[in-house]
Structure formats: C-alpha cells, structure tokens
N, C-alpha and C positions, 0 to 999 in steps of 0.2 A: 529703144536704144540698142542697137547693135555694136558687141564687141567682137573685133578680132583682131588674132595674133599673127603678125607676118615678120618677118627679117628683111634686111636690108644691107649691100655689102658695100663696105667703104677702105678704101685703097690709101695708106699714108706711107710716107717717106720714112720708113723706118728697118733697121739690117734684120730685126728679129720678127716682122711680119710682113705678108705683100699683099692680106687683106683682111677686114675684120669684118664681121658678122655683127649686127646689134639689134636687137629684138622691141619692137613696137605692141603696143596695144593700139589698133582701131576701135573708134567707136561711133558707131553712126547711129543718128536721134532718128525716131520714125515720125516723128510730130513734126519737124521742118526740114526733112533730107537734110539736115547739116553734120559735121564728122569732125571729129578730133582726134589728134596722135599726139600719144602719150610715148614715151620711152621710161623705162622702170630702173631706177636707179642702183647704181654695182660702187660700192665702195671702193675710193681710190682708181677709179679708172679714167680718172681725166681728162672724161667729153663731159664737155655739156648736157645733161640727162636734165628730164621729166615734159612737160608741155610743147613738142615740137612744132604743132603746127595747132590752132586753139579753134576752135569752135564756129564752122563757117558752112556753109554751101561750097564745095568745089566742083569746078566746073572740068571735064573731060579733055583731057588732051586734043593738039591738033590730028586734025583741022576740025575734029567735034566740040571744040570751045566755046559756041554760041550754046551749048549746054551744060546742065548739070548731075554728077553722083545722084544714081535713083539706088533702093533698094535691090531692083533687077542686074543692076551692075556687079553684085558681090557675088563668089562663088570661092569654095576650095580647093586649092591647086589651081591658083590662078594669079594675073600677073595685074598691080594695078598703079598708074600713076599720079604721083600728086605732085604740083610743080614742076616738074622734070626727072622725078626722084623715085625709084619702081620700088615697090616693096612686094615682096614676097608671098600670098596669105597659104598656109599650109595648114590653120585648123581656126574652129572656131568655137563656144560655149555651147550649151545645150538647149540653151532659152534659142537660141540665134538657130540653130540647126532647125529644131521644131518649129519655129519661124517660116522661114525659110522652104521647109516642107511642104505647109497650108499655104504657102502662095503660089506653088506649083512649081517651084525651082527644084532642079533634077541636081543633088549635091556629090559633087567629086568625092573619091577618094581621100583621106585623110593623108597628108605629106606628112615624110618625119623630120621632126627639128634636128636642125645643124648644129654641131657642135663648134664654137671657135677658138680653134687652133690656141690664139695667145693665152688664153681665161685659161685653160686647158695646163697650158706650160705653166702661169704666174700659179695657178693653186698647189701645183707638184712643189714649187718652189720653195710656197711659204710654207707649207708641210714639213721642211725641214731648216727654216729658219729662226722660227718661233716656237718656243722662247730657248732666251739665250745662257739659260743656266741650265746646270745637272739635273737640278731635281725641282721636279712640279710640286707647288703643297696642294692635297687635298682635301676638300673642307669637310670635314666629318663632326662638326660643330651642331648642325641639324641634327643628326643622328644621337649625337652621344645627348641633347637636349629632349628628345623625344624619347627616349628608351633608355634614360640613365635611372638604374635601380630596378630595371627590368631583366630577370634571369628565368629562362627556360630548366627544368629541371630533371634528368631522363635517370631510369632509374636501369643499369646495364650490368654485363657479367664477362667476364672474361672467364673462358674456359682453358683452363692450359692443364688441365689432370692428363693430358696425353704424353706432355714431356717429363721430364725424371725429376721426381719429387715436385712436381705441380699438382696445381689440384684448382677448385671452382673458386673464383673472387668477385665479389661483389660490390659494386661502385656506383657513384651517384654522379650524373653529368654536367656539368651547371655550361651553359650556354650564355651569355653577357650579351646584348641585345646592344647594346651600348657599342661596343667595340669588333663584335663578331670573332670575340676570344670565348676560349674553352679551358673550362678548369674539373680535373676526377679528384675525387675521393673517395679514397678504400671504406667499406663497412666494415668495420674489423668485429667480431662476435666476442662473448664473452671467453677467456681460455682461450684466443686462437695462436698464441705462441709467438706472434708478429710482436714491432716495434708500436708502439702508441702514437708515434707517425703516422696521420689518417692520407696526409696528401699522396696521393699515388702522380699526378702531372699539376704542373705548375701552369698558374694561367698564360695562356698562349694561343697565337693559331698552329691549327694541325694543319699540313698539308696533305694533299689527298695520297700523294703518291709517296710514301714514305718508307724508310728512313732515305733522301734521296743523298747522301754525304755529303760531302765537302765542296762546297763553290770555291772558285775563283774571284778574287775579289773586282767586284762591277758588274758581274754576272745576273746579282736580280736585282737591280737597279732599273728604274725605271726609262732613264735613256744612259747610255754609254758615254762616257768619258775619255777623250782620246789625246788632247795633251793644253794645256795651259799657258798660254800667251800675257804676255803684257811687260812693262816696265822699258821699254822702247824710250819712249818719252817720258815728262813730267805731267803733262797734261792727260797722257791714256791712259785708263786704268784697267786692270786685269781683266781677263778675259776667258773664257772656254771654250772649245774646241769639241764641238759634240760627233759622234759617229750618227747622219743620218739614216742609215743602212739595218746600226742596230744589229750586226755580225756578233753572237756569239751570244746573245741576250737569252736566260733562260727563263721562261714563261712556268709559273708558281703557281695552282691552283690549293684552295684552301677549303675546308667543310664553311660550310655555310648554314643557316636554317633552312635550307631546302631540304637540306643532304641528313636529316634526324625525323626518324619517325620511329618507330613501334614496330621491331623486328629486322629495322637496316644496323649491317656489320661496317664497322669504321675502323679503320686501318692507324693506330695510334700509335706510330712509331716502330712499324712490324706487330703488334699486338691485335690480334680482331677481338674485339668491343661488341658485343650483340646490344643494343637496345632492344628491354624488354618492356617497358612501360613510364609511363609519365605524369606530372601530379596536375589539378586542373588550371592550374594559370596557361601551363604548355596545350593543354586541349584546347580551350577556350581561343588562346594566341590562334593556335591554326584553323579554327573556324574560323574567325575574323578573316584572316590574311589569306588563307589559301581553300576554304571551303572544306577541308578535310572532317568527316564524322566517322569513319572508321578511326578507332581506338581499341584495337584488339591486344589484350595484352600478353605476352608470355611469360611463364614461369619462370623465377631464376631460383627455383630449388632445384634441388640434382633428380636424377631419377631414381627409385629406391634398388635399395641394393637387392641381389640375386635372394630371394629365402632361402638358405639352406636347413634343409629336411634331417632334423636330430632322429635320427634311430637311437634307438634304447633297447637295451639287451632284452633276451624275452625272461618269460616269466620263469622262476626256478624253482616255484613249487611250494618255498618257505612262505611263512606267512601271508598276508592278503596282498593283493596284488598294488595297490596302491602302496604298502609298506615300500614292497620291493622296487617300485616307482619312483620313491620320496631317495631312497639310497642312492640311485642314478644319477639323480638331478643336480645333488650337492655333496660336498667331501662329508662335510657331517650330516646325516641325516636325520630329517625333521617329521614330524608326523603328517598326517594326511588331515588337510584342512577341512571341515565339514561346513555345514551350510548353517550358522547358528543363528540367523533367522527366523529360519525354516523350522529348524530344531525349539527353538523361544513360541515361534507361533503354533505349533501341531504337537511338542512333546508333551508330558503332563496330564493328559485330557482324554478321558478314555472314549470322548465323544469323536475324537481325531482320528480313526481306526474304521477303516473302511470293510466289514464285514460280511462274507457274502455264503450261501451253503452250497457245497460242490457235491457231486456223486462221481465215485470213482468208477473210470471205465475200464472195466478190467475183463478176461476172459473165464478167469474162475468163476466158479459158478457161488462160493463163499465169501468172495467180495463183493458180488456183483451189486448188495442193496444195502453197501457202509456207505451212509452220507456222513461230511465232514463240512469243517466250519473254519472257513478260508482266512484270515485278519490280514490288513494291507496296512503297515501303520506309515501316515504320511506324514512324518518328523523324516524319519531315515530311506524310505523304501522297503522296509526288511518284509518278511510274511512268515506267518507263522499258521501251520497247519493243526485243527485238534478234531480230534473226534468225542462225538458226544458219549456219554454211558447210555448203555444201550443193556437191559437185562438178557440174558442165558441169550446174547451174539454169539460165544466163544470167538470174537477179537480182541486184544489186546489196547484195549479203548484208552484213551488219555491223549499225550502229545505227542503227535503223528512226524510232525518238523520244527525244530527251535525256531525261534525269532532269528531270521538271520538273510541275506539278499540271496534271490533266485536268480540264477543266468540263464539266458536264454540257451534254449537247445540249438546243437549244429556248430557250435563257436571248437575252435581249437582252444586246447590247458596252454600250454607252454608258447606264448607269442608276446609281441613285445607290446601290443596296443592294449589297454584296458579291456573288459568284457561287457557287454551289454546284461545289462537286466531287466527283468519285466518290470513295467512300470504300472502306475495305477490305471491309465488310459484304455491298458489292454486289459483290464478285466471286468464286464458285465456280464449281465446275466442274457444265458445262451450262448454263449462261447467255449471254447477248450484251451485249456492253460495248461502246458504241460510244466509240472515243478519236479525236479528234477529228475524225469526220468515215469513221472505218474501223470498219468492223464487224467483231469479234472474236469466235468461238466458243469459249470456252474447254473444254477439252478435258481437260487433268488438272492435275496441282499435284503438287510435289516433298513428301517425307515432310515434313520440318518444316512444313508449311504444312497440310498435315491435320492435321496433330499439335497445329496452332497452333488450325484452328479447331475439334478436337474440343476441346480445353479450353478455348473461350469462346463455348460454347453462345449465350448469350447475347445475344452478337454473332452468330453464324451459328448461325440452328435448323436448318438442312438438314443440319447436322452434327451434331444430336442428334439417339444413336441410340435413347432413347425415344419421342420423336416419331415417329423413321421408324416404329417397331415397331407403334405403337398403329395406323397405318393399316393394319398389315398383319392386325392383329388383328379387323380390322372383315369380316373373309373368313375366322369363323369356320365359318358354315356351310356352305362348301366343302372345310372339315380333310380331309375324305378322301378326295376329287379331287386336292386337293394333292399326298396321300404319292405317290397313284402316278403323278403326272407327277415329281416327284423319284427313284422308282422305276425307271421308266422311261428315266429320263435315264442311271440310274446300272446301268447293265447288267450291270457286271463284279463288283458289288458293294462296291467299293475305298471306299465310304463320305466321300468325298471329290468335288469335281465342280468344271469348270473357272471362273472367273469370268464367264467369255462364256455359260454355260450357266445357269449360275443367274440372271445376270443375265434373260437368255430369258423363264424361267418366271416370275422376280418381275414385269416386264412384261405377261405375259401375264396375271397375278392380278390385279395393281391396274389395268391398263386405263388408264395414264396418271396417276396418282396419283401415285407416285413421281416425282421427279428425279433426273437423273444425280448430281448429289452426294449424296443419300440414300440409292441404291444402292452406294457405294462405300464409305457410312461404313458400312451394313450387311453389306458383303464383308469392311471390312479388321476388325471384332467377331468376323469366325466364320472367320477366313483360318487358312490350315497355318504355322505360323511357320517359317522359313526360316533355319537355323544359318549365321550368315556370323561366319567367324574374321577379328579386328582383325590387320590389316596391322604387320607389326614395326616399317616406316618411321611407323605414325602410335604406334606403344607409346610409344618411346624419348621421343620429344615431350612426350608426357604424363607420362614419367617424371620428366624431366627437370623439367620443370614444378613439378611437386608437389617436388622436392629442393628449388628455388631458392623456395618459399614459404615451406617450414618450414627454410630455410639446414642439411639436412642436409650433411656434410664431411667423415664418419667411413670413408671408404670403404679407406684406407690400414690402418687399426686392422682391418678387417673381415675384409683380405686376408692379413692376416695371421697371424687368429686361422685362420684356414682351411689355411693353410701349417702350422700347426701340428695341425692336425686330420689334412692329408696324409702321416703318417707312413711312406707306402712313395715321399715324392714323385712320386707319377704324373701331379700337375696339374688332377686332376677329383675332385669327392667326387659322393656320392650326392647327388638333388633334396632330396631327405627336411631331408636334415644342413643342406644350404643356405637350405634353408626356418626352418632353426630357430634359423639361427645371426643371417638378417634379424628375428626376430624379437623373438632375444635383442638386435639392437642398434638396437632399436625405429624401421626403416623406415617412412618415412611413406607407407603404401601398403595400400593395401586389401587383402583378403584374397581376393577374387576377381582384383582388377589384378596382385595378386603372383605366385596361380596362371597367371594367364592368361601373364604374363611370363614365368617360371620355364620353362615347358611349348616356351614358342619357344628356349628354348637346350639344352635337354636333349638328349642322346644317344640310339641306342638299347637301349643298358644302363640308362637312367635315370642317367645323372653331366651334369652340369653343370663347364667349364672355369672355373672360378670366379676366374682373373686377367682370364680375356677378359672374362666380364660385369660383374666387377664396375669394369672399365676402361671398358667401354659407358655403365655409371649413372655413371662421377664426370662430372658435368655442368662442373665448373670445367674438367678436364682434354681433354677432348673433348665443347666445347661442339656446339649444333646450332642452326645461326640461326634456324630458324624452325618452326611445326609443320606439320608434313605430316599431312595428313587421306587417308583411304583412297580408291580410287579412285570407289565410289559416292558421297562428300562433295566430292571434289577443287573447285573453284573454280579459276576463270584468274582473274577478277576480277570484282567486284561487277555489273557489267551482264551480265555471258554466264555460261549457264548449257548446262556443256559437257554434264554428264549428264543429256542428253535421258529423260521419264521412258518408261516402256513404255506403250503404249497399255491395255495391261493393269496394272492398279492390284495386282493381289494374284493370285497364279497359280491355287493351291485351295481352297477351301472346305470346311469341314464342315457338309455340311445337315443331318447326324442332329441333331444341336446345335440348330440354327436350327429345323428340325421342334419339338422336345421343349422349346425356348422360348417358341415364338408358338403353335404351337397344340398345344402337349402330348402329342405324337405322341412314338412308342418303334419302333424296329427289334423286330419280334418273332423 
C-alpha cells in the first residue's frame, strides 16, 4: 500500500476567496494496483471531507484509458489525474520512498506544501473571537490534588549588615507545591530585640522583577477589557468587548521551583534572599523532578570577627609576672590559677621529683670538680639545686638554688608576654642546662627518673629504646667488624662486658650519633639484673600499711589457732603450716610479699616463732610511725639527695643479646 500526499485546487463563488487548496491522502494497494483518496477532515469547513474516491483500479486518462495506475506511474513533483481531477503529489512516507527506490524509480525532489490563504485568514480570526468573556478559568484542580500538603523548605539569609543598623537575618522559605505561592519566616534567636512576630512575608507569589509599583487597572489581566455592550433589547444580553491586540498588557513573571536551589539570590521585594540550604523532602523533590544531585550547602553564619591582639603592659618588676598579669586582665585582681590536677597528681610524693647530678662547668680551677644534685619537681615545674657535703671541699655545701621556676636564658625582664621556663623534657643526661646564669652538665639521674622518662617516650625520645636502636641499625654493613670488636673486648668469654666497655665500642660505631642518655637507656635493656633483698625495716612498713587499708585485726584468732597446731608447745611450727594457715585467714598480702616476709623470719630448720611474728604484723599493737625505705631509696628530705648515683648506670651487660637484636649475630 502506497500512501501519498497531494493537493488539489478548487475555485468557488465566494468575495473572500478565488481558490482553495485541499489536501488528499493517496494510497495505492500493491497486491491489486487499486488506489484510494481520502481527504482528512478540518472542522467546520463545509465540504464534504473523508473517502473521496474508494477503493478501485483507475484507469489513465485519455486517450491511455484502455489502461490502468501501475506503481511506475507515481513519482514526486508530479502531476496525476483521476476522473478529470489533477492532484498535486509533492511528497510521500518513508515506507513508500524506500519503495520506490528498490524498483528503480529515480525520485524527484521534495515540493513544499501550500499554504491556503482562507484556513490561514479564518485561524487569525478565531484567535481573537474566542472566547467571549474577560477572563479565562484555569484549571489548577490537578495540581492543587496532587501536591496539596506538599511544601519545599529552603533554609536562607538576608544580609543587610551594610545598611545603617542592619545586620545578618535568617529565614526559612516554605515553597507550597500546591499553589506555587511563597511564604518566609524570620528565625528569630534567643535576646535578639525583635517583635515575636516570626512572619517576615505573607504567603504569596513573588514576582521576579520587583518591587515593580503601581499597575493600572486591567494591566495584568489576562485579556483586556475595552467596553461593555448590551441592553439594546429584551432578548440580548450583555456582552464584552475584548481588546484583541492586548495594547498595554503587562506580562508578570513569578519564582517558580525552578528558580530555588542552594546558593540562587531571590529578589523579594528589593531584598536579596541567598538560599543557603534545604531539608530532605526539597532534595529528594528535585531528584525526582529534575535530576538534580548537587546539594551543596552554604553557611548562614557570619564570618568571625577581626581578633583584635590585647597588648598588656609589660612586666614592672613587682612581684611574679603572672601576679602582674592577673592585675591587667580584670579591675580586681585575682590570683594566678594553677594546674590542680597536676598539683593532686605529682605533689605530695617525693617519688614525683625528677632528680638528676650535674657537674658544674666552670673556669676555676676550685669549682671545677663540685657535683650537685639537680630536683625537677613535676607538681609545679620549679628546680631546686643542692650540693652534697663533701669533707675539707672548702665550698659552701648545702642549698645551692631554693625551689623556685628557672627561665630560660636570652629572654628580655621587662616585656609584656610571660617568660618561658625550662621544662622537664629539656633535662637528660648529657646535656647542658643553664639555671640562671650556671652551666650544668648533667651527668646521671636516679632509677625513678629513667624509669620516668622511659615511660613517656613521648616527652623524652633520647629515652626510646627504638629510636636509639634504629641508628644503630644503620651500621648494618659493618655486622661483622662489630662481632669481633665485642670479641675482642670479651677475652674471657664470660659473655657479659662492663658498661664503660660497651659503651667504648658503641661510640666508636656511631661516630657521634648517639647521646649519653641513649647509651644508657640501651645499657640499662640489655643490663645483668642485680638480685637485691628488701630490707625487713622497709617489709614491716609495707605490711603494716596494707593491714590498716583493708582494717585486718584477726591476729589474736591467728595466734591462737597456731597454739593449737603446736601440740608439743615448742613455740615454732613449720613455714609451710604458717603459710597456710595466713591463707586460711585470708591475709591481705601478696603471694610473693608473704613469701618474701615469711623467708626473713624463718629458722634454719625452716620453723617460724609464730608469737614473735605474728606480734611484729599486729600494727594496732606495735605500731610504727613511719615508713622506712631501704637504704638505696632512703631520702633525708625533699631537696637532698643523699644516695649519690654511681657514675656507672648498670655495671654488666649482655652483648650476645644486643649482637642477635641489631644486627642478628649468634655466638657460634
């Protein structure tokens, strides 16, 4: 079946045309060359429209009559008749063209359709006929059905802090989906001076271009209004008079949901509106609707104010500078706040005192060999210097510096910023500390105070022993130079080597890399540990101690189940029995503290006098004022520290260890 399109022009007695154009559908069957014309139906036009000629074989004009329409016969921009009646064909479908093609027909040019004149005039016509009142309704029933109780919500800022006494406002946008009306509301904060009036605009549309004033009235009306007829007759009834032209009409645009995203400025009446962000109903909405996934939001806080830099008068000399500080800040002034933390956790405890011995470096030849005994206490910072008694010195021995904070050297007196002071970080051993004005070599430091700074790495890396290691690790490719300068050193084989020795060769490896306080935490990791038995006068102390926390009192009951154990009364039982009978009456005492106890009263049959000791533990009955520490811990008191350390930190080593650590070496 072949379709095509042709026109055909027809000539009527009429003053307002002298010919009409009317447009056909051909279509010709390929299964029995037969053809049909159709005419496509124009409301209200007056001809007889649809099946013009039906469904036949037509035969070829004269004098080719004795035949009939072949396919070969159609072509575009071509002339063809049916009856006596020429139509037009000026194009045809696609099926038909492609057709057309594979049977070898060579196709014309495309003609363009005619336009006709009267269709032309009657549509201009009815364009301003219809309809015949003011105002069109329109149907927003759909809309307000599908999207009633549906609000967009934008969360926006008006900035007006540039005009006189403005400042930042903050509002929420509610969008009505429904209506495509807009309603704000102020945030109003807690204090902010305003009326308790949230509404900032009433619901309405915005126009885009605003504030545009004052219309005329009929100006945004949908058509124009130009004067009112009727009453002529009984039977006419009023009427309207529209301006088709639409002279003077002013065309209104309004925000819309297009016109709202995340960072668009809106013009609300002269006011620009930033939208800064949205809550997820409005994200969600614009995925759906418009595929939108950027949701970037802006801040609607302000930007922080300028910091202006308080100078403070400088120091004037009076008091500590902190006093002089505290007086600047406020009309009255208040004391200087301390760290009482700090102070709770480190004062009190004379184990909190970081203690190290210095040797002064000096040019006299009469100072040159006063060692002194550094204290760091880490409650406050302060440092307190003493010197030990030393017989026929001729120095001046006792307390060298009060407890009191050191400032660093180089700092100006009189300025208006606090002073720095040495802190505990900067003092280990092998270092120089100058306190005020004296040059200190520090020299070693008591157990606790390694001890302190191996566990706070952190604060002292010269006392991590990973760190030290990895340098030493970097004299890989000397591993076997190494073994036999430890070799060497170790003649006897005893596998062991003195700290002065080892120290030697680690010097000699790194060349200056190491520090004296890195070699000592690496001596005291691989040292011979040294069995030293606790003192009886510091046991009892401790024992004691631990009775009066957990108010044990049973020592009558104790003594007497023991009496009855002693059934030949000789006064002593076995350690064994004694051991088990603290057990049975549940001693609050460790199980190494009790061996360790038990062990200083024993016999050498192994019996324990179990009236004597258990007379020793009743702490009610033969208390003991105070604890006594052994004589390596003993203290006189918080500034002097009587047990000077050795100059030697750790007496043996194990280098086989140290070897088969750092560089993977074995005693073969």
């Amino acid at each position: 079946m072949l379709r095509v399109i042709s026109k055909v022009k027809d000539t009527y007695y009429s003053s307002q045309e002298s010919f009409r154009i009317r447009y056909y559908k051909i279509y010709f069957y390929l299964e029995d060359d037969t053809i049909q014309v159709n005419e496509p139906g124009v409301i209200n036009s007056g001809l007889p429209q649809g099946t013009s000629i039906r469904r036949h074989r037509i035969s070829l004009p004269p004098p080719n009559d004795d035949q009939f329409y072949t396919v070969s016969h159609f072509n575009i921009n071509i002339d063809v008749v049916f009856y006596g009646r020429k139509f037009r064909i000026y194009d045809c479908d696609t099926f038909t063209k492609n057709f057309l093609k594979k049977i070898g027909t060579k196709l014309n040019p495309p003609g363009q359709c005619p336009v006709d004149p009267y269709m032309k005039m009657r549509r201009e016509t009815l364009e301003f006929v219809d309809p015949f009142r003011p105002y069109q309704s329109i149907d927003t029933l759909k809309q307000f059905l599908q999207y009633d109780r549906k609000v967009l919500r934008f969360f926006c800022l008006w900035d007006d802090s540039t005009s006189l006494f403005g400042d930042r406002r903050e509002f929420i946008l509610y969008y009505f989906l429904s209506d495509d009306t807009i309603e704000i509301r102020e945030v109003l904060p807690n204090n902010s001076g305003r009326e308790t009036m949230s509404s900032f605009l009433q619901r309405s549309k915005i126009p885009k271009h605003g504030p545009p004033g004052v219309y005329q009235p009929g100006q945004i009306t949908d058509r124009a209004v130009l004067n009112i007829y009727g009453g002529l007759s009984e039977w006419r009834a009023n009427g309207y008079l529209l301006d088709k032209y639409q002279l003077g009409k002013v065309k209104q645009e309004f925000y819309t949901d297009r016109d709202l995203s995340a960072g668009a400025t809106l013009n609300v009446w002269g006011r620009k509106v930033l939208l800064c962000d949205c809550d997820e109903f409005t994200k969600n909405y614009y995925k759906a609707k418009y595929k939108i996934d950027n949701f970037t939001a802006i801040s609607c806080k302000p930007p922080p104010l300028p910091k202006i830099e308080r100078k403070f008068p400088p120091y004037t000399g009076f008091g500590s500078e902190e006093d002089s500080l505290r007086s600047c800040i406020g009309l009255k002034p208040t004391p200087h706040h301390k760290i009482f933390r700090k102070f709770m956790e480190y004062d009190g405890n004379v184990n909190n005192i970081l203690r190290y011995l210095g040797k002064l470096i000096t040019d006299k030849c009469a100072d040159v060999d006063r060692l002194f005994v550094i204290a760091f206490y880490l409650s406050n910072g302060t440092i307190s210097v003493f010197e030990p008694t030393e017989r026929h010195s001729g120095n001046a021995v006792g307390m060298f510096l009060k407890r009191s904070r050191v400032k660093k050297p180089g700092q100006e007196v009189f300025k208006s910023e606090l002073s720095e002071y040495i802190k505990a970080e900067e003092l280990y051993i092998g270092t120089t500390v100058n306190i005020n004005g004296y040059l200190f070599l520090v020299l070693n430091a008591d157990e606790y105070t390694l001890k302190y700074m191996e566990s706070n790495t952190d604060k002292f890396p010269y006392s991590n022993f990973d760190l030290a290691i990895q340098k030493l690790k970097q004299e890989q490719s000397r591993s076997t130079e190494i073994k036999q300068m430890f070799s060497a050193a170790d003649c006897y084989h005893t596998k062991v080597m003195p700290y002065n020795t080892f120290r030697d060769i680690l010097m000699s490896i790194t060349l200056g890399k190491l520090i004296e306080q890195e070699f000592i935490t690496i001596a005291r990791h691989y040292q011979v540990p040294e069995i030293v038995e606790p003192d009886i006068a510091y046991l009892i102390p401790r024992v004691h101690e631990k009775f009066k926390k957990n108010m044990f009192e049973n020592f009558d009951i104790i003594v007497f189940n023991c009496m009855y154990e002693d059934r030949e009364k000789k006064g002593v039982l076995p350690t064994k029995d004694i051991k088990r009978m603290c057990k049975a009456s549940r001693l609050p005492l460790s199980d190494d503290l009790l061996g360790t106890l038990l062990s200083k009263f024993e016999d050498k049959d192994k019996q324990i006098n179990y009236k004597e000791f258990f007379s020793t533990l009743n702490w009610r009955k033969n208390p003991i004022p105070e604890l006594q520490f052994p004589p390596y811990l003993k203290e006189r008191y918080e500034d002097v520290w009587v047990g000077l350390p050795s100059p030697i930190p750790v007496k043996y080593i194990r280098y086989l260890d140290f070897l088969e650590d750092v560089y993977g070496l074995e005693e073969k």
